[in-house]
N, C-alpha and C positions, 0 to 999 in steps of 0.2 A: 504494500500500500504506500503510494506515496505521500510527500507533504501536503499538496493540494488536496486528495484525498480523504487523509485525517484532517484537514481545518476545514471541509465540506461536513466532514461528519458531527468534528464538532460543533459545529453551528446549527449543526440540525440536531444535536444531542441540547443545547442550549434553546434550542428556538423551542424544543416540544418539552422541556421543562418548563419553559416560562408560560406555555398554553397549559400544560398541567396546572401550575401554582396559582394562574386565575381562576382556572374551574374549580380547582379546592376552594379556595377565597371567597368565591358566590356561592357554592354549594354549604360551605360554614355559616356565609351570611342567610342564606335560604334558609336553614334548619335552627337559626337564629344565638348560635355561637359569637358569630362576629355582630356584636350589636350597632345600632347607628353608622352604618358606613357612610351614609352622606356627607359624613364630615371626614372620617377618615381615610377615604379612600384615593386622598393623591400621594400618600407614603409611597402606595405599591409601586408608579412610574418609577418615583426617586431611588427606592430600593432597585430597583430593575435596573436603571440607570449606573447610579455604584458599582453593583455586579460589573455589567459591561467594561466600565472604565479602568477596573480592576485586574477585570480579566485580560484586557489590552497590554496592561501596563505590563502583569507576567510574561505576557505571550512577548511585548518586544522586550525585557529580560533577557527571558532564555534564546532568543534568538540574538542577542548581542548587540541589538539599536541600542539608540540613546535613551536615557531614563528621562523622568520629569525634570532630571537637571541639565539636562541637554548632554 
């Protein structure tokens, strides 16, 4: 398998956990776990967002780019 390959997979490994974590998220909110989401449901982008930006940062890491410090 190559490079291309695994960063196709992971992103489709990432992309169908983040459609899992909302179907959990509304089905909690459905069965009435998650109470009042009106107000609290622009955490979930931001947390999504973090992830992503996190996850970049390792990925250029381990491939040897520049960090946040250039």
């Amino acid at each position: 398998m190559g490079q291309n390959e695994r960063d196709d997979a992971r992103g489709m490994l990432i992309g169908g956990l983040a459609a899992l974590g909302v179907g959990v998220i509304f089905l909690l909110h459905n069965l009435g776990v998650i109470p009042d989401m009106d107000v609290s449901w622009p955490i979930f982008p931001i947390l999504a967002g973090v992830g992503l930006i996190a996850g970049a940062l390792i990925k250029m890491r381990r491939a040897g780019g520049p960090g946040p410090t250039g």
